[in-house]
C-alpha positions as CSV (number, residue, x, y, z in Angstrom):
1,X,9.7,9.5,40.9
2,X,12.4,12.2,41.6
3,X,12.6,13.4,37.9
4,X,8.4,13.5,37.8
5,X,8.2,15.8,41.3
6,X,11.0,18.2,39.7
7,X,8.8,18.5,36.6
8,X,5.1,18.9,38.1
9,X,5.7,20.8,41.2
10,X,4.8,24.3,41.4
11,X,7.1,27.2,40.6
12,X,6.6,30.3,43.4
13,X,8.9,31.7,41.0
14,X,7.2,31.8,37.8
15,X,7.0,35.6,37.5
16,X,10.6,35.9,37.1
17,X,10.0,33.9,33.2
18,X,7.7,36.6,32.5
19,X,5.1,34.1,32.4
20,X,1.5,35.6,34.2
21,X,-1.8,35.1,33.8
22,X,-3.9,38.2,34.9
23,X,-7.8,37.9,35.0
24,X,-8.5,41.1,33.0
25,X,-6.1,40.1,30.6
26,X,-4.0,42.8,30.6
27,X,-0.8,42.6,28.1
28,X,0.5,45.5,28.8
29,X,4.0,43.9,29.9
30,X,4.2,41.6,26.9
31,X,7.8,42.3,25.5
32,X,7.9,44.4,22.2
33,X,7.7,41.6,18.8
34,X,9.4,44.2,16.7
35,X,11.9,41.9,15.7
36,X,10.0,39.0,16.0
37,X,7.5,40.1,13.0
38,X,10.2,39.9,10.4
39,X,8.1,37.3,8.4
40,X,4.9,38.4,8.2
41,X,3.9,36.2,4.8
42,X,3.7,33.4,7.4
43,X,0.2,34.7,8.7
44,X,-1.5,36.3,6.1
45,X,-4.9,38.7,6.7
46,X,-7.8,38.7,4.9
47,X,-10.1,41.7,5.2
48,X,-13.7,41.7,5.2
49,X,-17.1,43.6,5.5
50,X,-17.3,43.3,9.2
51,X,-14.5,40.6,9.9
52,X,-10.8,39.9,9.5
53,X,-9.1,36.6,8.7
54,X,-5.3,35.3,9.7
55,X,-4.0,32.8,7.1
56,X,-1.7,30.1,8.7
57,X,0.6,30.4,6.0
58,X,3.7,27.5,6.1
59,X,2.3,25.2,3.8
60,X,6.0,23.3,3.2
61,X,6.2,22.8,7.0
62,X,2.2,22.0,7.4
63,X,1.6,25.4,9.4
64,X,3.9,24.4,11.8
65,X,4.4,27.4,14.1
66,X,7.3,29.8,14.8
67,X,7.8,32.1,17.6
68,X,7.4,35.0,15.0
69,X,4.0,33.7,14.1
70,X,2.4,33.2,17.1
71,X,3.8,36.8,18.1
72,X,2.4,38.4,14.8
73,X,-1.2,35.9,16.3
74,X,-1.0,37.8,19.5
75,X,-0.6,41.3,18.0
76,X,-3.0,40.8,15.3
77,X,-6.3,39.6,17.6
78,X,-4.9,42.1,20.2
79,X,-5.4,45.1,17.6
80,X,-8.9,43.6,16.1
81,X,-10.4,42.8,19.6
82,X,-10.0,46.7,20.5
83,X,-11.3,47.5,16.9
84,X,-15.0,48.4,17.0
85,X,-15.6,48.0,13.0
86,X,-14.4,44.1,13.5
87,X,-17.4,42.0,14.8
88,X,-15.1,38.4,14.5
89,X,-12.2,36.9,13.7
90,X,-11.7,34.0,11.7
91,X,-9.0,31.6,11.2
92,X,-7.5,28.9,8.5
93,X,-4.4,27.3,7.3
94,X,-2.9,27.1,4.0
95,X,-2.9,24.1,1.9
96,X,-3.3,20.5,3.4
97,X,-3.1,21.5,6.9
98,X,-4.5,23.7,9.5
99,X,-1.9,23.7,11.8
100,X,0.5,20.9,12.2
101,X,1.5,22.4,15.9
102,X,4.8,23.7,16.8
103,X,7.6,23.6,14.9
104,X,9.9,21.1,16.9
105,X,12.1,20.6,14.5
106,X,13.5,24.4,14.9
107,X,13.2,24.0,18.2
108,X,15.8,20.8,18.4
109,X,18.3,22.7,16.5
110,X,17.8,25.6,19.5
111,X,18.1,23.2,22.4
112,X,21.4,21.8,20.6
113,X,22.9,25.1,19.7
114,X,22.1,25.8,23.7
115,X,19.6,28.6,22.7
116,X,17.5,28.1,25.4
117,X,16.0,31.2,25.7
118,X,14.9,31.1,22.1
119,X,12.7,27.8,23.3
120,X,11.6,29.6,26.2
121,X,10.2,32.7,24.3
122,X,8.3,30.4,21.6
123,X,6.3,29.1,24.3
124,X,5.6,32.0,26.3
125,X,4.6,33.3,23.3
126,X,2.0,30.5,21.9
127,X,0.7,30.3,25.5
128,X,-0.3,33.9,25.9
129,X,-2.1,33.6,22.3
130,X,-4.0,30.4,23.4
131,X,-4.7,32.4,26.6
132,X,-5.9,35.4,24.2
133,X,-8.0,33.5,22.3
134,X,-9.9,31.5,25.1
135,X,-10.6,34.9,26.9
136,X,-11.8,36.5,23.7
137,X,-14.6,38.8,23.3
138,X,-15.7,39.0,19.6
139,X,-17.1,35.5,17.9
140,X,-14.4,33.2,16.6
141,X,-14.2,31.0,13.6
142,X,-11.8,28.2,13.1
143,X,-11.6,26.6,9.8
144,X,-9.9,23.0,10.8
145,X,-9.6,22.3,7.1
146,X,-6.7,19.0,7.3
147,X,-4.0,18.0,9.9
148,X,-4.8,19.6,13.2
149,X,-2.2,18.5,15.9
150,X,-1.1,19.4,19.0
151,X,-0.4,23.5,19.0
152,X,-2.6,23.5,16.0
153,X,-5.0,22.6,18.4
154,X,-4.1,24.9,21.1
155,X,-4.5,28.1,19.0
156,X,-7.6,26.9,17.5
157,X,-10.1,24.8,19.9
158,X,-10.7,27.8,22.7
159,X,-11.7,29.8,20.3
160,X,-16.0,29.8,19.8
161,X,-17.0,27.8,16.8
162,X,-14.8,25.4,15.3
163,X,-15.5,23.9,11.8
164,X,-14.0,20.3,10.7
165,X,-14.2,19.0,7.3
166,X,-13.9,15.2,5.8
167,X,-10.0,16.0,5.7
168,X,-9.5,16.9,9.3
169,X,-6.9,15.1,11.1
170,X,-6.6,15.3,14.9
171,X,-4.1,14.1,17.5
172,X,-2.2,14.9,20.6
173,X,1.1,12.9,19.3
174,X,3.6,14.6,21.9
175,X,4.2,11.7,24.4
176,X,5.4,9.3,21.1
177,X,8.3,13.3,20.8
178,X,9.2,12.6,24.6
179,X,7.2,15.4,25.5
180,X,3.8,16.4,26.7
181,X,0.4,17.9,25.4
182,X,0.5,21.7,26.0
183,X,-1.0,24.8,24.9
184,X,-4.1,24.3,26.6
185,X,-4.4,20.2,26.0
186,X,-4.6,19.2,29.6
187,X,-7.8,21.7,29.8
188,X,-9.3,20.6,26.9
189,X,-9.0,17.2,26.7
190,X,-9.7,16.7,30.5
191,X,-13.5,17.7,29.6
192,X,-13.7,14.9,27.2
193,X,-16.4,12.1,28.2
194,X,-14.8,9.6,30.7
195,X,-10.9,8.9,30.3
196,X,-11.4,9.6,26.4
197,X,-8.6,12.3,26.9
198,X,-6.3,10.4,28.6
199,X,-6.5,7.8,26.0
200,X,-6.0,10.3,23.4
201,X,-3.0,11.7,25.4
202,X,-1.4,9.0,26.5
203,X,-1.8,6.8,22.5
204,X,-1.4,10.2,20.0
205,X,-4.8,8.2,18.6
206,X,-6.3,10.5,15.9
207,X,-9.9,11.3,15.4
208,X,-11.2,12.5,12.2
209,X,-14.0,15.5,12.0
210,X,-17.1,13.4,12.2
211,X,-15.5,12.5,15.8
212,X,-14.1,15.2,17.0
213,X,-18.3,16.8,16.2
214,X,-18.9,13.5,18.4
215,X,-17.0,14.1,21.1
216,X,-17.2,18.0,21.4
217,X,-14.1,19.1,20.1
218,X,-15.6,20.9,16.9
219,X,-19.2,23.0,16.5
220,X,-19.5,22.5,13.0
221,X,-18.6,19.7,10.3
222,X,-19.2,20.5,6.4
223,X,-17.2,19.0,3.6
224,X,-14.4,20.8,2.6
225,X,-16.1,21.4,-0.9
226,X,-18.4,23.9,1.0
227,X,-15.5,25.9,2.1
228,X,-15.8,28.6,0.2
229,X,-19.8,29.1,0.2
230,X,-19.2,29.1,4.1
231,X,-16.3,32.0,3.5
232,X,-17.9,33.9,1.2
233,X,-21.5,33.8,3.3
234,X,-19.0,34.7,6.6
235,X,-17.5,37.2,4.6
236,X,-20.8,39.3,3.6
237,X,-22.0,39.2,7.4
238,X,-22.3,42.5,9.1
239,X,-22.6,41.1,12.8
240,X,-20.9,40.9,15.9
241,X,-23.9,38.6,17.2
242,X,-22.8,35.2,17.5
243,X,-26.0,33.8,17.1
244,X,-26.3,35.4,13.2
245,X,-22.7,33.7,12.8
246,X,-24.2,30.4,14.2
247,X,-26.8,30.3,12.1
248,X,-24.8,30.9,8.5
249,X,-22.6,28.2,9.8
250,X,-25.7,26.2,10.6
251,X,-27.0,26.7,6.6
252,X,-24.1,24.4,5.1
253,X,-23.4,22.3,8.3
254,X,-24.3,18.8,8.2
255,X,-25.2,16.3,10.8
256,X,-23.0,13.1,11.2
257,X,-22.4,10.0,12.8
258,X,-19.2,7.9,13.6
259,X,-18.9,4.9,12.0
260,X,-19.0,1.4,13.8
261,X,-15.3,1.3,13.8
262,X,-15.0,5.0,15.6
263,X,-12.8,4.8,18.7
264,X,-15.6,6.3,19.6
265,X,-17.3,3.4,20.1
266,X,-14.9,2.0,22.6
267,X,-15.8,4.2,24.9
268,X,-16.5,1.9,27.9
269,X,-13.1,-0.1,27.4
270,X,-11.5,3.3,27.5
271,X,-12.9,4.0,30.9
272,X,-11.7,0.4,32.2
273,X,-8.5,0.6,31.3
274,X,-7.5,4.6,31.5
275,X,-9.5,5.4,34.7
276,X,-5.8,4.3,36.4
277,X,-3.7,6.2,38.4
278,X,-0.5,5.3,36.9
279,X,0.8,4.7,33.7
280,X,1.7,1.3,34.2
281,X,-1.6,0.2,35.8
282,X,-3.1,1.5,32.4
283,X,-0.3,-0.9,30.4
284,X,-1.9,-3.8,33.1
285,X,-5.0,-3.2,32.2
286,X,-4.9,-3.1,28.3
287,X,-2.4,-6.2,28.5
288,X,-5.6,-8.2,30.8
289,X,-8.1,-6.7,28.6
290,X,-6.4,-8.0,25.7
291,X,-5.9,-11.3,27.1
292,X,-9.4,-12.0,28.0
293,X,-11.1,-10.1,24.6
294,X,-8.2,-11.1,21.9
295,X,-8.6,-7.1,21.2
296,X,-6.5,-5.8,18.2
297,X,-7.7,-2.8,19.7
298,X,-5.8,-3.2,22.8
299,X,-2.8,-4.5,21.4
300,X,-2.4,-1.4,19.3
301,X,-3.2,1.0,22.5
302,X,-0.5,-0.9,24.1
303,X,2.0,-0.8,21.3
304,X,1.8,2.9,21.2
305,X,2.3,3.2,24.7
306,X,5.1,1.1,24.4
307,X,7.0,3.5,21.9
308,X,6.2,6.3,24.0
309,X,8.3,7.8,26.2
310,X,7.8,6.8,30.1
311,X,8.2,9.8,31.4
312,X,6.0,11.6,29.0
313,X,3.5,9.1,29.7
314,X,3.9,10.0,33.4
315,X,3.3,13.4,33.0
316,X,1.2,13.5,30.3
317,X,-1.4,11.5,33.1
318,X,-0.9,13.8,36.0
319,X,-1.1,16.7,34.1
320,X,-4.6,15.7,32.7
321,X,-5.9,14.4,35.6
322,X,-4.6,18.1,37.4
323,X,-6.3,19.9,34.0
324,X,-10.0,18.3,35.6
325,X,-9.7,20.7,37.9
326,X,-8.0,24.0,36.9
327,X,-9.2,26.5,34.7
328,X,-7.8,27.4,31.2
329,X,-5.1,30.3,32.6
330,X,-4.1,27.7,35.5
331,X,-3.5,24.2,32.9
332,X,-1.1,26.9,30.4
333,X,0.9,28.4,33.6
334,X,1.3,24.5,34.6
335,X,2.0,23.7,31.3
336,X,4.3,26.6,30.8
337,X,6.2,25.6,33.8
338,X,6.5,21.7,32.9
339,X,8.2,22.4,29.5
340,X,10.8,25.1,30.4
341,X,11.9,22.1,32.8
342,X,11.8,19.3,30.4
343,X,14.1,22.2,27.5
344,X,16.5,22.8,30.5
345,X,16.9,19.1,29.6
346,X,18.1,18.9,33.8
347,X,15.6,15.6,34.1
348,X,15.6,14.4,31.0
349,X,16.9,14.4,27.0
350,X,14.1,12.7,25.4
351,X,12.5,16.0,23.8
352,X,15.3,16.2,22.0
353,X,15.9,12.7,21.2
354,X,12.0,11.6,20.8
355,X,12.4,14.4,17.6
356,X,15.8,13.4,16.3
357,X,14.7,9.6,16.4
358,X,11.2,10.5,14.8
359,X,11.3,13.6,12.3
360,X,15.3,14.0,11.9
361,X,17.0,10.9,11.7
362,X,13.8,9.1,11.4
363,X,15.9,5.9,12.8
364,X,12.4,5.4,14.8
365,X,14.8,4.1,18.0
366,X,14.7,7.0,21.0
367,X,17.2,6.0,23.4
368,X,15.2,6.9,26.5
369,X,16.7,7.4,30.2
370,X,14.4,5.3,32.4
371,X,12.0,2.4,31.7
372,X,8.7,1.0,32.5
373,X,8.8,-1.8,35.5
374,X,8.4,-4.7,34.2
375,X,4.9,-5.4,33.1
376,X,2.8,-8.7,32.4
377,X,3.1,-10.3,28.9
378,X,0.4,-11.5,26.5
């Protein structure tokens, strides 16, 4: 209980990280990205009549992002926002992915060379662009062509319209890393109907594009085959009126329905058994539902939140439940303040060891520093 107060509790110090939220969004103290934007083939532009595109451009590493690239994000929709010949902004990714989220792989190797700082500037960074993009004026378009996970999320779902295909992936997957949904996922998914988001949180379920139009994560589904008549209609628009850009999106959309096996569908068990308080009174209640229904369903939830680590789960739950009722600026300050305390790796080492065990090593066995209480048995 120690280890989750040091994590969740506010900082009065947060200004000293450089890390401030200011209701007119002024950037003006945002440190210079000179250096940072020594890669600039990683986010492509596209130019258009009346609009400007960024291309998420990693395909090898699924988009994953760098602090370079969400640095380049923040200048770019900086500079097109003040920019009175752009009326929007879109953005896609590059091959199968949208955005694959942060690259955690780069930032292991920082945390065990002891570059801290390096791991603290990548998130500052991403935050203020998620921040950016939920306060932004001009009409966005997200093209959530493939995998869309965790920061892919972040610097994608704030923004106005977001389009999802029959290849789009989505999950929150950072409890199963040791660490916790961020940029912007406690806000998000804490409007979700009932406990959905807590589920999703807490399991790394996915949802595909027919759900995530369900559930209210995306405006817009199309097949990706009508990619490029939705680009090229986009790309002739001479707007800034979101209502013309809704209505060319509306032309190719198409209206869809989960299937009978959508998570989606599960709804009401969801509520039952992630309406706890606590992790491990959501484990009791998946291991009695289970008993009483013979749910593969809930044997699965449970098995994920098995191999997940505790005190991710832990956090992962407050931090939703706080997200309820905070707005978008307050969850990514909270957010921002939880993972420079999990990097200082002062509480806890399973960041680092949740991505060694999973997408280093790949030895799948995370040797995690405390443990569930013991819980009842099927």
């Amino acid at each position: 209980m120690q280890k989750l107060k040091f994590i969740l509790q506010p900082n009065r110090a947060l200004q000293r990280y450089g890390f401030i939220f200011y209701q007119n969004r002024n950037f003006s103290a945002l440190p210079s990205y000179t250096q940072l934007d020594y890669l600039q083939e990683e986010v492509l532009v596209e130019g258009r009549a009346k609009s400007r595109a960024a291309i998420l451009n990693r395909p090898s590493a699924l988009n994953a992002l760098t602090t370079s690239m969400a640095a380049r994000l923040n200048r770019l929709y900086e500079s097109w926002e003040d920019n009175s010949d752009i009326g929007f902004v879109m953005m896609k990714g590059s091959g199968r992915a949208f955005c694959s989220g942060s690259d955690v792989v780069t930032l292991h190797q920082c945390l065990n060379q002891g570059k801290t700082e390096e791991c603290k500037a990548f998130f500052e960074t991403l935050y203020k662009f998620v921040y950016v993009l939920g306060t932004y004026l001009k009409p966005h378009v997200a093209i959530l062509d493939g995998i869309t996970m965790g920061g892919g999320a972040g610097i994608s779902l704030p923004g106005m319209f977001r389009i999802v295909t029959d290849r789009t992936v989505f999950a929150t997957p950072e409890a199963q890393i040791g660490f916790h949904p961020d940029a912007g996922a406690s806000y998000y998914l804490s409007r979700l109907p009932g406990y959905l988001g807590e589920y999703l949180a807490l399991t790394g379920d996915k949802l595909n594009g027919v759900e995530m139009i369900a559930c209210g994560l995306a405006t817009h589904y199309s097949l990706k085959e009508r990619l490029p008549w939705i680009e090229e209609r986009l790309g002739k628009l001479i707007t800034d009126d979101r209502s013309e850009i809704e209505n060319s999106l509306a032309q190719y959309g198409d209206l869809v329905y989960p299937d009978k096996r959508s998570v989606l569908h599960k709804l009401e068990t969801i509520d039952k058994c992630f309406c706890h308080d606590t992790a491990e009174e959501i484990m009791n209640a998946l291991e009695i539902e289970a008993a009483e229904s013979y749910s593969e369903w809930c044997i699965t939830a449970l098995t994920k939140l098995k191999e997940a680590s505790p005190l991710s789960l832990k956090v992962t739950l407050q931090s939703i439940r706080e997200g309820r009722f905070q707005t978008l600026d307050q969850c990514l300050a909270r957010e921002y303040r939880i993972s420079l305390k999990w990097i200082s790796k002062r509480v806890s080492n399973d960041f680092s060891e949740g991505i060694r065990a999973r997408l280093v090593d790949k030895d799948f066995a995370p040797k995690v520093r405390i443990e569930f209480k013991h819980t009842r048995k099927l």
